[in-house]
C-alpha positions, 0 to 999 in steps of 0.5 A: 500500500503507497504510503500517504504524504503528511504536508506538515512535514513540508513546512515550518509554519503553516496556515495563517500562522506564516503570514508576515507579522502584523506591525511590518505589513502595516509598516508597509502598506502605510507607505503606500498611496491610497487609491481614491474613487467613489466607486471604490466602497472599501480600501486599504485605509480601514484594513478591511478583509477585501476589496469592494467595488460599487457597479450600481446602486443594487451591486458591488463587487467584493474581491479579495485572495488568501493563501498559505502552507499547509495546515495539515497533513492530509492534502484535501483537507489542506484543499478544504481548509485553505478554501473556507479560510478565503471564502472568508473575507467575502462573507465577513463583509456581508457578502455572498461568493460568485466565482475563484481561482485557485493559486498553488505553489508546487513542487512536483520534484518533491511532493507527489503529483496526486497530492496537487490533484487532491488539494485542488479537490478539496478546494473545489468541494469547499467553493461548490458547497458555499454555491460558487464556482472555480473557474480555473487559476494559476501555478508556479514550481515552489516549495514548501507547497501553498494554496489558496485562492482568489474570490469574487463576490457580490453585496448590495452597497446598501448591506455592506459590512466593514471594520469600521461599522461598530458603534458604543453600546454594540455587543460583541459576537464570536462565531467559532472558538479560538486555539487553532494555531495552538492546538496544530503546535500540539500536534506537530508536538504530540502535546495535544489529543487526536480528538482535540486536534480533529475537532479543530480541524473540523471548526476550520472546514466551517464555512462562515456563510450562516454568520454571514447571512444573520449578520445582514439579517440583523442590520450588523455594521461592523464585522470581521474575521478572526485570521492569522493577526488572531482575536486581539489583532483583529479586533484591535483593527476593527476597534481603530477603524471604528474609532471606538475601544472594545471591552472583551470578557476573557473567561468568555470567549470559547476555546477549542478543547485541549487548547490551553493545555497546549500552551500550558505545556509550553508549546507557543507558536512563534506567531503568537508572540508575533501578534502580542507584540503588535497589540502591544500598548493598545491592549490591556490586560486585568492582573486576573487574565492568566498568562495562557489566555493572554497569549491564546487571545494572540493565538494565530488562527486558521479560518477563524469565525467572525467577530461581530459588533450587534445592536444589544437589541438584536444580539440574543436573537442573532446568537440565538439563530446561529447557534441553531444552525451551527450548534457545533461551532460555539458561538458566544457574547464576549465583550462590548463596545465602548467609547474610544478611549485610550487602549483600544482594547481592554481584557478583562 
């Protein structure tokens, strides 16, 4: 029997965790002219998940493109997950997907050419269960091996989601669990349960589409998802963008099982602390925030849920709705928005 390739045998990091660190990339891009049209609904300016594009007063186009090294070993899951983690930033906007083409970098001198083909499957599964389709994409001779892809999507500009929609008083909504960088450390580790490490597995093959969906539903103005800068750097950028602060109920966001374990055995990936340093004096952290949770709000993740600032009116109802058709993925109230202040985010 030919033996299967494991492509975390391929990689140092992987996932969202190889992503350039946080402060560089904004280092970077701040030197940057921004591009100014009044078609142009959403630039660079507020870090948003994507670019959108208004054709008319009913349409605008979402386009956005994510890829990485494996996350794990089996290459259609790989295909599934790299596919969800992109398929992402079209429903973190308010949107729904259209069309992608697949990005792939590939050895075929050291990697098994049916492992390509079972990448590209997964990725397909993932982009015709969220009612897309690929139509085609791009491959160049590379190693390690990454994938990923590039979306389109569409939303009415009146529905339109961004970072920079939360408002004081709005309540904080996390979709999924966090853990997924720790808990895929443990594995390359042998720190953590083969259960634990496939329910993390299983989380980042959920696609964001119901929280998507309720979001619009329920008029939800400010809204990201939660990827390789983790829950304190992305909210933190949501808070900036929004000119407002978060307050974030620790013992209230939900981990993935074996999570903290992973940390508490110290097994820290090196894109944690990567992300503390680049909240750095923008987060507080009460004397009762253990050192663990500290560092798994910084925990990088891999197709993370979405972060969702909601009218207190509509908060219960929309949790209460998504928990219903998503009961596996944990969705909870976590903090609150308050007004701008001098940290944008204070963990309590």
């Amino acid at each position: 029997m030919k033996e299967k390739f494991d492509l975390l045998s391929t990689i140092e990091y992987g996932g969202c965790s190889a992503k350039l660190p946080a402060g560089l990339l904004s280092e970077v891009l701040g030197k940057l002219p921004l591009v100014k049209d009044p078609r142009l609904l959403v630039d660079l300016e507020t870090h948003d998940d994507a670019g959108v594009y208004k054709l008319n007063e009913e349409t605008a186009l979402i386009f956005t493109t994510d890829f990485f090294p494996p996350i794990c070993s089996d290459a259609y899951e790989f295909g599934e997950i790299s596919a969800a983690n992109a398929l992402s930033d079209i429903y973190a906007m308010g949107g729904t997907p259209l069309m992608a083409l697949n990005l792939m970098m590939f050895s075929q001198e050291r990697i098994p050419l049916d492992v390509f083909g079972q990448i590209l499957e997964g990725g397909q599964a993932k982009v015709r269960e969220a009612g897309a389709l690929v139509a085609g994409g791009h491959t160049i001779d590379d190693h390690p091996p990454k994938y990923g892809l590039a979306v389109v999507g569409t939303v009415h500009p009146d529905h339109l989601i961004t970072n920079a929609g939360a408002r004081p008083n709005d309540v904080l909504l996390l979709t999924k669990a966090i853990g997924t960088g720790a808990l895929v450390s443990g594995q390359k580790n042998g720190l953590c349960s083969e259960g634990d490490y496939r329910l993390a597995l299983e989380q980042m093959k959920q696609l964001n589409r119901h929280a998507s969906a309720l979001a619009v539903k329920y008029h939800v103005r400010g809204m990201t998802d939660i990827t390789g800068f983790a829950l304190a750097g992305h909210a933190m950028k949501m808070a900036e963008a929004s000119r407002v602060s978060f307050r974030i109920h620790s013992l209230q966001v939900p981990l993935l099982p074996g999570a903290y374990q992973v940390f508490e055995k110290g097994s820290i990936p090196g894109a944690t602390f990567r992300n503390l340093e680049f909240t750095g004096e923008q987060a507080h952290f009460a004397r009762s925030v253990d050192y663990n949770i500290k560092m798994l709000l910084h925990d990088a993740q891999t197709s993370g849920g979405l972060l969702l600032a909601v009218n207190p009116d509509h908060a219960a109802s929309l949790l209460s709705d998504l928990n219903r058709l998503d009961p596996e993925i944990s969705a909870m109230e976590i903090g609150e928005v308050i007004p701008e202040s001098p940290r944008r985010l204070y963990f309590e």
